[in-house]
C-alpha positions as CSV (number, residue, x, y, z in Angstrom):
1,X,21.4,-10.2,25.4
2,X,19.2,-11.7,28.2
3,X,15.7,-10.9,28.8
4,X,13.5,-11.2,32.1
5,X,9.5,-12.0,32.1
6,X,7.5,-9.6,33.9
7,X,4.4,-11.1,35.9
8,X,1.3,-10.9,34.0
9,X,-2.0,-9.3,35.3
10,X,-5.2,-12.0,35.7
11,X,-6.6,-11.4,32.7
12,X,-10.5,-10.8,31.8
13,X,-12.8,-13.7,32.2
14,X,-14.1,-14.5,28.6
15,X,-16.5,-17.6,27.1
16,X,-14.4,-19.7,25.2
17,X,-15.5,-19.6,21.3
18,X,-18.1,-17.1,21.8
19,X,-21.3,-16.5,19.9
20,X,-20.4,-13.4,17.4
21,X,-23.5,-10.6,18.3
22,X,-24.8,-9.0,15.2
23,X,-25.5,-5.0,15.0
24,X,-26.0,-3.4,11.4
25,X,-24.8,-6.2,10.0
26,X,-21.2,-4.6,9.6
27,X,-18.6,-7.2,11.0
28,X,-16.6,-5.0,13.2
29,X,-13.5,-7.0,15.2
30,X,-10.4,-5.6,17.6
31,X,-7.7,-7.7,17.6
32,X,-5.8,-8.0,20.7
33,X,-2.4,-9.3,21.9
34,X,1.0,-8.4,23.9
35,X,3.9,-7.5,21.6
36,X,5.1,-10.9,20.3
37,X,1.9,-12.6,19.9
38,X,1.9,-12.9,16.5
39,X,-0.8,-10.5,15.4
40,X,1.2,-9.2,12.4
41,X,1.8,-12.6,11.0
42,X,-2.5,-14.2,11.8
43,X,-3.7,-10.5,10.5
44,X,-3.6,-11.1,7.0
45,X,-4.8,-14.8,7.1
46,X,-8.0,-12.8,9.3
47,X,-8.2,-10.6,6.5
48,X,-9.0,-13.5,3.8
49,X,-10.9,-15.3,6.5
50,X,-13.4,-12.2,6.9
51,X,-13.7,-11.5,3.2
52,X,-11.1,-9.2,2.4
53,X,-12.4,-6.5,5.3
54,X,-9.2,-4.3,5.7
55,X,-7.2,-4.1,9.0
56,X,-7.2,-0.5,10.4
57,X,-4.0,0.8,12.1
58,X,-4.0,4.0,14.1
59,X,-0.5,4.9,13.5
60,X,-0.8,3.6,9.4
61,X,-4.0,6.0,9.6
62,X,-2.3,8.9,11.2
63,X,0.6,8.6,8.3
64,X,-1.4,8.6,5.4
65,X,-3.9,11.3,6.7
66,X,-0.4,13.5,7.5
67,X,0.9,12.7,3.8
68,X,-2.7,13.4,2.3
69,X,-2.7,16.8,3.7
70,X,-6.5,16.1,5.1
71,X,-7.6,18.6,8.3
72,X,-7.0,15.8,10.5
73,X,-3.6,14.9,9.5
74,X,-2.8,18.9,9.4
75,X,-4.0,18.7,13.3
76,X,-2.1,15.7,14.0
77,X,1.0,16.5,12.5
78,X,0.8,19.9,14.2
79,X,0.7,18.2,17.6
80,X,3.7,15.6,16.5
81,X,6.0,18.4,15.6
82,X,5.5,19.8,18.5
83,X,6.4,16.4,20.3
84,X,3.2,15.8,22.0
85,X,0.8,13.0,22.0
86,X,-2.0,12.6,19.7
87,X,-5.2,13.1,21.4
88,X,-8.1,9.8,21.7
89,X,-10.4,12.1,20.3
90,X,-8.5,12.7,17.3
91,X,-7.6,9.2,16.7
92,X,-11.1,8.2,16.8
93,X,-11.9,11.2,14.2
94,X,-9.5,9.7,12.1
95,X,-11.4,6.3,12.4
96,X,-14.5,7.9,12.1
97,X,-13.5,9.3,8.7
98,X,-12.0,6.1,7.5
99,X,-14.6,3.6,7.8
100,X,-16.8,5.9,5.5
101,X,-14.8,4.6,2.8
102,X,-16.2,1.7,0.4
103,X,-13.6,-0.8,1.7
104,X,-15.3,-1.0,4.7
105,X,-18.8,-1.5,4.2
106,X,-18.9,-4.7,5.4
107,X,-17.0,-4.3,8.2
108,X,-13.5,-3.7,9.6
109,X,-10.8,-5.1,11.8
110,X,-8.9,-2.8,14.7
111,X,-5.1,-3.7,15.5
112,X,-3.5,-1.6,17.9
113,X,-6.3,0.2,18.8
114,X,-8.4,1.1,21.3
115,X,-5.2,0.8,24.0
116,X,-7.2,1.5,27.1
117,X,-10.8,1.3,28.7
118,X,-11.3,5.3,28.1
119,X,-10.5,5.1,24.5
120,X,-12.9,2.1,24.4
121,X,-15.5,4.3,25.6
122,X,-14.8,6.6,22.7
123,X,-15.2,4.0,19.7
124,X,-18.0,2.7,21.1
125,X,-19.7,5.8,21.4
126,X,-18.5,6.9,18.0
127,X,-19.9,3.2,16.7
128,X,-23.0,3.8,17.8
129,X,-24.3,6.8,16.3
130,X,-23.5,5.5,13.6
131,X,-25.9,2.3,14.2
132,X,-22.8,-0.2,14.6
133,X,-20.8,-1.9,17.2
134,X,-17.9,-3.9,18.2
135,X,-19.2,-7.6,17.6
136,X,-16.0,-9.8,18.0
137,X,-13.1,-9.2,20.1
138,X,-10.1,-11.7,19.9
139,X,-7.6,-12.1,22.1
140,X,-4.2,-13.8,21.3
141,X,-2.8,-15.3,24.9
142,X,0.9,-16.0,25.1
143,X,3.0,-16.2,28.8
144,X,5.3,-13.4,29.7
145,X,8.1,-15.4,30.1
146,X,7.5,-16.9,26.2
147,X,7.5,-13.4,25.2
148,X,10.8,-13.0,26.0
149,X,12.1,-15.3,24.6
150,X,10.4,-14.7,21.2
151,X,11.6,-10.7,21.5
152,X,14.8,-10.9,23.0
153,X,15.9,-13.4,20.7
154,X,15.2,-11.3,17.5
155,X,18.0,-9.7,15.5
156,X,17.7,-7.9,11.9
157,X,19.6,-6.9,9.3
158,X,18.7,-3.2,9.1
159,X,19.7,-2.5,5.2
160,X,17.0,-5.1,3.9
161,X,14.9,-6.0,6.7
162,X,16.1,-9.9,7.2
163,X,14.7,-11.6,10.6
164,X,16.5,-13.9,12.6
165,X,16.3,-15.2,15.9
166,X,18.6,-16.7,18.2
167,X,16.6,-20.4,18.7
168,X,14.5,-20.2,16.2
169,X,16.0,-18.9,12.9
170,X,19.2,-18.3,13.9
171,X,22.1,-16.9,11.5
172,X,24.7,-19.3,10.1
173,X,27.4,-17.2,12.0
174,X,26.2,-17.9,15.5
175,X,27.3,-21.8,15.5
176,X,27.1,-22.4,19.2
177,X,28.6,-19.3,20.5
178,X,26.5,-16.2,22.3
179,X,25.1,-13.7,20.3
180,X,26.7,-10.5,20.3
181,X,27.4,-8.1,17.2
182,X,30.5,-10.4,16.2
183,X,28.8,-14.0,16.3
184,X,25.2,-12.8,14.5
185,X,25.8,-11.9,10.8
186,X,23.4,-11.4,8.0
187,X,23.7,-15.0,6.1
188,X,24.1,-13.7,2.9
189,X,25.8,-9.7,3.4
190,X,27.9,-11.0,6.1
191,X,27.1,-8.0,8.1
192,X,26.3,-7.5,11.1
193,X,22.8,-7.5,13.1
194,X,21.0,-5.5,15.3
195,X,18.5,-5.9,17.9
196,X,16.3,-3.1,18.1
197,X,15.7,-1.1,21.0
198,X,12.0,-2.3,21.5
199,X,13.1,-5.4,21.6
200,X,15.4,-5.3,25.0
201,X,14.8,-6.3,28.2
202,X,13.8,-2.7,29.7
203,X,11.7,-1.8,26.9
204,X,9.4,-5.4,26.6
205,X,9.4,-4.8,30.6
206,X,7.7,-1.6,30.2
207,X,5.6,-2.3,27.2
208,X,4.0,-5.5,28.8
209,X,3.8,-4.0,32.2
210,X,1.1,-1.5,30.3
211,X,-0.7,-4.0,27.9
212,X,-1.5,-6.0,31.4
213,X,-2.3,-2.6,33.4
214,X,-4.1,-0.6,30.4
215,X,-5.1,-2.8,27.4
216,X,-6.3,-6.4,29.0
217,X,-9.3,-4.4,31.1
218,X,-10.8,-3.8,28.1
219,X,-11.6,-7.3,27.8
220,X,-13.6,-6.9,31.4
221,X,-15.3,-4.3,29.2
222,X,-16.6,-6.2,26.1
223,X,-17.1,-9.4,28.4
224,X,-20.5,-9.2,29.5
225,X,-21.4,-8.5,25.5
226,X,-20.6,-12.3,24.8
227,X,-18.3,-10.9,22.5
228,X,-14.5,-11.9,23.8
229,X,-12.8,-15.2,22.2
230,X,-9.6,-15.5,23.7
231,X,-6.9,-18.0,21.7
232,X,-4.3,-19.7,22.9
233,X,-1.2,-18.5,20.9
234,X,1.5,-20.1,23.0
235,X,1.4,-23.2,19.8
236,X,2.9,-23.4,16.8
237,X,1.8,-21.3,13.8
238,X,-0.1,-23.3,12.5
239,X,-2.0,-24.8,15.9
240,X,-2.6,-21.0,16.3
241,X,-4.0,-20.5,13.4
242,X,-6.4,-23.7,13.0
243,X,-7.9,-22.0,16.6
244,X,-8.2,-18.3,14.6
245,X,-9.3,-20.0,11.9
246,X,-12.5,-21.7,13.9
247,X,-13.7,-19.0,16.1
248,X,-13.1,-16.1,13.3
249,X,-15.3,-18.3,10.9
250,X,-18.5,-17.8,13.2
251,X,-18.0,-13.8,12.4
252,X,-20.8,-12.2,10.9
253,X,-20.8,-12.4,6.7
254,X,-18.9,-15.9,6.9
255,X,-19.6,-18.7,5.1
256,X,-19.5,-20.6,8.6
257,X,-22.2,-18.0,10.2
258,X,-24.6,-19.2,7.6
259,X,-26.8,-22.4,7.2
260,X,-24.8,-25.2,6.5
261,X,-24.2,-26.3,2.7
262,X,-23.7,-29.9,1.6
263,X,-20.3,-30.7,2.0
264,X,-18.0,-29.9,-1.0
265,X,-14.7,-31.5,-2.1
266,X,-11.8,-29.4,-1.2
267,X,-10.7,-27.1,-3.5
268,X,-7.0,-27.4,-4.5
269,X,-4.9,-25.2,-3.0
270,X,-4.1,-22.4,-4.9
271,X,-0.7,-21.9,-6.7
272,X,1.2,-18.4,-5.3
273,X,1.4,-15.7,-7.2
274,X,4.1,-15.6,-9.5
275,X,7.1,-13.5,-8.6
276,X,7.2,-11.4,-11.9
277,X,8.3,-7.8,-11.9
278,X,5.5,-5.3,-13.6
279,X,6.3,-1.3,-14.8
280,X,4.2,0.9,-15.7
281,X,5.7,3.0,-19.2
282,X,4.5,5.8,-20.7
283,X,6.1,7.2,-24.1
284,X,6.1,11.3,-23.6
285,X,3.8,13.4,-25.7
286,X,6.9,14.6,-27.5
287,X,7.9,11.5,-28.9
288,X,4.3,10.2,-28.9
289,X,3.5,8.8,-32.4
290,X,3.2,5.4,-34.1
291,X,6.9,5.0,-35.3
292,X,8.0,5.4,-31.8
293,X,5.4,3.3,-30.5
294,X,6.2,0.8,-33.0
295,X,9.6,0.8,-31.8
296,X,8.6,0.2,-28.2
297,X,6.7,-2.7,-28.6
298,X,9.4,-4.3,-30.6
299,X,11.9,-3.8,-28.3
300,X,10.0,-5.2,-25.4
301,X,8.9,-8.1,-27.7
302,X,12.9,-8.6,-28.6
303,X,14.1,-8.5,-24.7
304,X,11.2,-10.6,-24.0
305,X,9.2,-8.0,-22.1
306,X,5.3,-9.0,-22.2
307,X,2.7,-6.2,-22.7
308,X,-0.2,-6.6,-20.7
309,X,-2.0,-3.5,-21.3
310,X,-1.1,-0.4,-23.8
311,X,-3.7,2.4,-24.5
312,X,-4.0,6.2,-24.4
313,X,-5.2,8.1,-21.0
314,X,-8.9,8.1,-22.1
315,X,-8.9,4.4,-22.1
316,X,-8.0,4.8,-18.4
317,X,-10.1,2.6,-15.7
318,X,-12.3,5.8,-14.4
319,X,-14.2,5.4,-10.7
320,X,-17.2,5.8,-11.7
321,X,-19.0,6.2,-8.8
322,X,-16.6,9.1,-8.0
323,X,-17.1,10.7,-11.3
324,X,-20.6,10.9,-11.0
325,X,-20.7,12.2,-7.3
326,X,-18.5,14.7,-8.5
327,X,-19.5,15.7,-11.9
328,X,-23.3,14.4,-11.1
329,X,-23.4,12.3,-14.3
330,X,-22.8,9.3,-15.2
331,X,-20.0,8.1,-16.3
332,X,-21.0,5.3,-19.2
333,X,-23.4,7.9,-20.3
334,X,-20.5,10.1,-20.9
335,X,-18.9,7.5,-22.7
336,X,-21.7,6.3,-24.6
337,X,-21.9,10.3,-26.1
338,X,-18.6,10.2,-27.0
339,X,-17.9,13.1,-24.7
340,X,-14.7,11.6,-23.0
341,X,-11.0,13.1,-24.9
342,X,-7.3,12.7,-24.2
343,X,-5.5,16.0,-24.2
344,X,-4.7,15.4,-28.0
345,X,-8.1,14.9,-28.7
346,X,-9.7,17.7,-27.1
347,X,-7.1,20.3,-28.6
348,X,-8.7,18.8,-31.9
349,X,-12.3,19.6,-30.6
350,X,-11.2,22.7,-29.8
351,X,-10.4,23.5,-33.6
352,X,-6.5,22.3,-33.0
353,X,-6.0,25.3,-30.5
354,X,-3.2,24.7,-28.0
355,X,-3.5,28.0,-26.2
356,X,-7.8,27.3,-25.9
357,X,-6.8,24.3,-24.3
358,X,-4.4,25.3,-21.9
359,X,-6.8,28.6,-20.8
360,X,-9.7,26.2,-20.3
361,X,-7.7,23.3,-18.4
362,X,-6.6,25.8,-16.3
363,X,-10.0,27.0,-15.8
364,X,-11.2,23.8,-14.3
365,X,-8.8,24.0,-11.6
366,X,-9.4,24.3,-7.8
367,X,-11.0,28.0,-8.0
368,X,-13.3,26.5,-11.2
369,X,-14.5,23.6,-9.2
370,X,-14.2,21.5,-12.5
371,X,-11.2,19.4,-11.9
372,X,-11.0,16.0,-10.0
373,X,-8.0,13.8,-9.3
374,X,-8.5,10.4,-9.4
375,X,-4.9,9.3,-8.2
376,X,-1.7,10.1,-8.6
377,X,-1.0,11.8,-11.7
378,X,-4.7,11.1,-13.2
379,X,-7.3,14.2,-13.7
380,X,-9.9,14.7,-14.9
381,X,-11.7,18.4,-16.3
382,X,-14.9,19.4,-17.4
383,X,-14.4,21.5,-20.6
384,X,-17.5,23.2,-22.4
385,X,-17.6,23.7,-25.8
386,X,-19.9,25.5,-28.1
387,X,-22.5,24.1,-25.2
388,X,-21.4,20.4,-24.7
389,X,-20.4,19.2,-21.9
390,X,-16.7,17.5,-22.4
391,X,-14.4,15.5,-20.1
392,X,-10.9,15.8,-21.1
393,X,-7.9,13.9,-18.8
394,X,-4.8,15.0,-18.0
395,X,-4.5,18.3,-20.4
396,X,-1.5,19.8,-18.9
397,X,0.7,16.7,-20.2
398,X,0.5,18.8,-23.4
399,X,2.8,21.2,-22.1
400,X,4.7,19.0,-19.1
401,X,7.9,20.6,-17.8
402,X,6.7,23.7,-20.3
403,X,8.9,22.2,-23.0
404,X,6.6,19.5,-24.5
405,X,5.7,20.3,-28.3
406,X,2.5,21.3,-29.9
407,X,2.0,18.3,-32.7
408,X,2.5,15.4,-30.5
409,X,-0.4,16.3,-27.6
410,X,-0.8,13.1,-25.4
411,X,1.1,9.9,-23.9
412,X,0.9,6.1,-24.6
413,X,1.1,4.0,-21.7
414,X,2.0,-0.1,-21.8
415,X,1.7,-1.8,-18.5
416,X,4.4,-4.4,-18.8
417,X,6.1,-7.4,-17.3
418,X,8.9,-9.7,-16.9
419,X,10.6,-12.3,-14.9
420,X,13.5,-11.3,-12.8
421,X,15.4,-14.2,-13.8
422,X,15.5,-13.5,-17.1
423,X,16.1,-9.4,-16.9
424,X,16.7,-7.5,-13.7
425,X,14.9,-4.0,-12.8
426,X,18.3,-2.6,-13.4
427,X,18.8,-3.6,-16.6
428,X,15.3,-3.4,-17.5
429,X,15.9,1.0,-16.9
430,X,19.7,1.1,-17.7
431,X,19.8,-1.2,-20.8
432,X,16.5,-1.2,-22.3
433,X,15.2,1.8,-21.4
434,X,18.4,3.9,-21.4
435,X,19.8,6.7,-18.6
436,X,17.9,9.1,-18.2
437,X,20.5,11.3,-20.4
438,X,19.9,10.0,-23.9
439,X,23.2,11.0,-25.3
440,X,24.7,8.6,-22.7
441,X,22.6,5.9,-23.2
442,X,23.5,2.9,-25.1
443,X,22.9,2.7,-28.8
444,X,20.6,-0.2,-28.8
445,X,18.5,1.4,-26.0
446,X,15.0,2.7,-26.7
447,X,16.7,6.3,-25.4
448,X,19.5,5.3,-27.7
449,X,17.7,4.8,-30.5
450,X,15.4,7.7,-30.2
451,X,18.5,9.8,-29.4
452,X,20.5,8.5,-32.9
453,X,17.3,8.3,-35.0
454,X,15.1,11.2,-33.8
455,X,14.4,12.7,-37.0
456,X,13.5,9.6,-39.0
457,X,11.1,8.7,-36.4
458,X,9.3,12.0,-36.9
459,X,10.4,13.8,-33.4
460,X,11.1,17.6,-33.6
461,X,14.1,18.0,-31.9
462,X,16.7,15.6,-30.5
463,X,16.0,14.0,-27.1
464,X,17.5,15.7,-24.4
465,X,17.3,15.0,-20.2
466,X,14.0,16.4,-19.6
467,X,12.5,15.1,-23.5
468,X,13.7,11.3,-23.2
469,X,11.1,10.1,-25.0
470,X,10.0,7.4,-22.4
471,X,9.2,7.0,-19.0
472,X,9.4,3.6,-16.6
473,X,8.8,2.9,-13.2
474,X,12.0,3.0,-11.0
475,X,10.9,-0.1,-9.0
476,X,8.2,-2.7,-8.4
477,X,6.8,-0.5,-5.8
478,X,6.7,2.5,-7.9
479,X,5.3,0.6,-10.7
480,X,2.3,-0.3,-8.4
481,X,1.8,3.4,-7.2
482,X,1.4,4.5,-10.7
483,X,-1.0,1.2,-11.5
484,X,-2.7,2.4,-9.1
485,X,-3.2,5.8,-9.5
486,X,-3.3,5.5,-13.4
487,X,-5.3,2.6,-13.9
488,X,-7.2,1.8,-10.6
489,X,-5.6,-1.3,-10.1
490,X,-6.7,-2.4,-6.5
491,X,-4.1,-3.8,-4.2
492,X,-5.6,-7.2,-3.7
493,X,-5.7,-7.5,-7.6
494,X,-2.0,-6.2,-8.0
495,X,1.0,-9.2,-7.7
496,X,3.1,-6.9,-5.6
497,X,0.3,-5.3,-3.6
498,X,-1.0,-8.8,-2.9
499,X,2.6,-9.6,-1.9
500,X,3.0,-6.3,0.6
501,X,-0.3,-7.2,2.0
502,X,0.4,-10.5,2.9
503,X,3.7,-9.7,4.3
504,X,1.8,-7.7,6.8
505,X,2.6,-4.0,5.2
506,X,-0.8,-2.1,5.7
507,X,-2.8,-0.8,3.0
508,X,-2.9,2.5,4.3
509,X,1.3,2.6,4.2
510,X,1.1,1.5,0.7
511,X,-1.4,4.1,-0.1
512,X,0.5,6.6,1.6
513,X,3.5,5.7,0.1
514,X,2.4,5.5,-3.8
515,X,2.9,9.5,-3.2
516,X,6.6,9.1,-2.8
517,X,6.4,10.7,1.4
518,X,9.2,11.5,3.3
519,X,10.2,8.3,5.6
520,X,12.3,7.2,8.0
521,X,14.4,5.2,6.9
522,X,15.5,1.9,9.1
523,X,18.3,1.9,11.0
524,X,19.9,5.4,10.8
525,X,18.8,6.8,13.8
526,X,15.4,8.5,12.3
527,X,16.9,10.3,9.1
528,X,14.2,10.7,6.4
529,X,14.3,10.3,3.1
530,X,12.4,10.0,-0.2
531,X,10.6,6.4,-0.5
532,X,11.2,5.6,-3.7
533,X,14.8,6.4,-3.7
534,X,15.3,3.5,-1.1
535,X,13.8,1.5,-3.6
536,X,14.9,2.4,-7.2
537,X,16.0,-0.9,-9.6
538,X,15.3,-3.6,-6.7
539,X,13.8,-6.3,-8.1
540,X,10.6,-8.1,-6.4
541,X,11.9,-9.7,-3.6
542,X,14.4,-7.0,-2.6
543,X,12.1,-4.5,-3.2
544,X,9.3,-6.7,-1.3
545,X,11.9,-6.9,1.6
546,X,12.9,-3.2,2.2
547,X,9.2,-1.6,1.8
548,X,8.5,-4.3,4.7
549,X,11.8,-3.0,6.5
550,X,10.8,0.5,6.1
551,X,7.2,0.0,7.2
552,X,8.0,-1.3,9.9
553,X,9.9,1.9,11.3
554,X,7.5,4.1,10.4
């Protein structure tokens, strides 16, 4: 499929590696660029560059404040359904909230937004009464008629999210013929590609026809300010970045925006991270005790399954800060009083009273205004006790799904991990774990075992569908939501949150998504469906792949 090159608008007059203007200190950047410029691929690499400031998407913004259910996304997905546009002062409410989180303190990088002078207007106004403002604005340059050929070339393989390209990556199928659905085939399916529909002729047409018209005047804007670097991205990836890589480093907070050090060997390059699939595993509280945790660990240790963490929830990586702004003390003096339980725990404090427990967890909730959620899956409730002041975590897992039994009150958790080489995420659930139907599941599973020996390992009843025994993340992705949400575990310390993030996948998708939303899913003509379905037993590349497919889409 051909493409034509519209004619681009003179663009804004800018000083070539300009001096970066500082304001409250905050580094605060817009990123600009026609579709095709390679934004998505320099952002992360601006990311590292700038300190680990996060890149702030409208549309990534707009989903996770939808799927959190905050005011904002209730207005915005009001106006959606409806099929009208978002309004510019809602987006820039929805930015206004966002930068008050602690991620960006020191500053923040804007991608896709603002899209005209009018919406510039907004953020700045918004900016400054706050006592900050837009200090660096980059523009990525590339001709029309290059743009083209980068878009119109692209095909993908809807079902995992595989890129090709007529010249430059093209499929093995293709040989020398023209590309059409016959000739371009996924190289290792054999299936066919698609284009998508952005990425016709008509479509770039319109879409660059309105980044000249609406988007480049907003360089004019910022001009004057000294602010506007533009980079010549019509190179090759790595020319590109080299020119990023100079004018980024005079942004405020950089190690090149400071007096100069004596010069220092290189460092050596650091190794990637490791490809290595990681699950979060909890054994249920009815099956919680040490013969059963005994068992696990010896089953991992005999399929070569390394244990990186294991503990009960009071062991659990609390916020502290968030603790203490809600509770109003802290939280090591808390711990250093010994006034932190499980759920098991606290039914002991509480004289081994299940039904006390359950009364006064309840009482905590919303209408008690003594219940936080730190994540997914992870609360915590102030509980008072012959006057003390307790904390207790995650009480209603003593009566999860209303069947769990009194004796065995809390879970164990193991964060664990292993290489997908040696033991697929399939095999990992089906073989060692077990279906989720015990009575199905093979004799040498965990599920097995617990199903065949449950009384000599102390359970009260036989497993059964709900009362497995054990729980496992159904994929690398949903291991990371519950690492996340269970343990804290930020993104840029997580292997496959490091790995989304430097495919390009936006930390506000991935936080979004650790909820399991609704999506749509690629390819099939905007039918939803649940997240982590799409992804249950991939393995880390495959998994990697179709988050980055379905992001993309959404």
């Amino acid at each position: 499929m051909g493409c034509g090159a519209s004619t681009a608008a003179p663009g804004a007059i800018a000083k070539k590696d300009a001096p970066v203007t500082k304001g409250s200190g905050k580094n605060i950047m817009i990123l600009f660029g026609p579709p095709g410029a390679g934004k998505g691929s320099h952002a992360p690499k601006i990311v590292e560059a700038l300190g680990g400031i996060p890149q702030l998407s409208t549309g990534d913004m707009l989903r996770a404040a939808v799927a959190a259910g905050t005011e904002l996304g209730k207005q915005a997905e009001g106006v959606m359904k409806s099929g009208g546009l978002v309004s510019d002062e809602l987006v820039v409410n929805l930015i206004k909230e966002r930068i008050k989180e602690k991620d960006c303190a020191k500053g923040f990088i804007l991608d896709g937004f603002p899209r005209t002078v009018e919406q510039t207007k907004m953020l700045d106004a918004m900016l400054a009464k706050a006592g900050d403002k837009v200090n660096f604005v980059l523009a990525l340059e590339v001709p029309d008629a290059v743009l083209t050929e980068r878009i119109c070339g692209r095909w993908v393989h809807k079902e995992s999210g595989r890129s090709y390209h007529i010249k430059f990556a093209p499929p093995k199928s293709l040989g020398k013929q023209a590309p059409s659905v016959t000739t371009m085939l996924d190289d290792e399916t054999g299936q066919p590609l698609m284009q998508r529909k952005d990425d016709t002729e008509e479509a770039l047409k319109s879409r660059l026809e309105a980044y000249h018209s609406q988007t480049v005047p907003i360089l004019a804007h910022y001009g004057p300010a000294g602010i506007v670097t533009k980079v010549d991205a019509n190179k090759t990836p790595a020319e590109v970045w080299s020119a990023i890589e100079k004018v980024v480093g005079k942004a405020p907070g950089t190690a090149a925006a400071k007096p100069a050090a004596a010069a220092k060997p290189a460092a050596a390059a650091k190794p990637a991270a490791a490809k290595v699939n990681e699950a979060f595993v909890f054994i249920k509280p009815h099956a919680n005790n040490k013969a059963v945790q005994d068992l696990v660990r010896s089953k991992f240790g005999e399929k070569g399954i390394e244990i990186a963490t294991l503990s009960k929830p009071a062991d659990l990586n609390v916020p502290a800060a968030k603790f203490a702004d809600f509770f109003g003390e802290e939280w090591t003096t808390v711990l250093a009083e010994d006034r932190a339980f499980n759920a098991l725990d606290m039914k002991e404090k509480l004289g081994g009273n299940l039904d006390e427990l359950n009364a006064k967890w309840d009482a905590t909730g919303e209408s008690g205004g003594k219940r936080i959620k730190f994540g997914g899956g992870f609360y915590c409730g102030l509980i008072e006790h012959d006057g003390v002041k307790y904390y207790t975590f995650n009480a209603f897992f003593m009566r999860m799904r209303g069947k769990f039994t009194d004796p065995q009150g809390s879970i164990h958790y193991f964060a664990v991990k292993f290489a997908p080489s040696a033991l697929s995420w399939a095999d990992f659930r089906g073989k060692v774990l077990g279906p989720t139907d015990p009575a199905k599941a093979p004799p040498e599973s965990l599920r097995g075992t617990l199903f065949s020996g449950w009384e000599g390992l102390g359970l009260a009843s036989a497993p059964n569908t709900g009362d497995n025994g054990v729980h496992a993340s159904a994929s690398p992705f949903e291991g990371l939501g519950e690492r996340k949400n269970w343990l804290q575990t930020a993104l840029s310390d997580d292997t496959f949150g490091k790995a989304l993030l430097a495919a390009g996948v936006s930390k506000e998708f991935i936080t979004a998504g650790t909820v399991d939303p609704q999506v749509v899913l690629p390819g099939d003509d905007g039918k939803k469906g649940s997240l982590f379905d799409q992804l249950e037993d991939l393995d880390f590349d495959e998994c990697l792949a179709k988050v980055k497919a379905i992001a993309a889409v959404n």
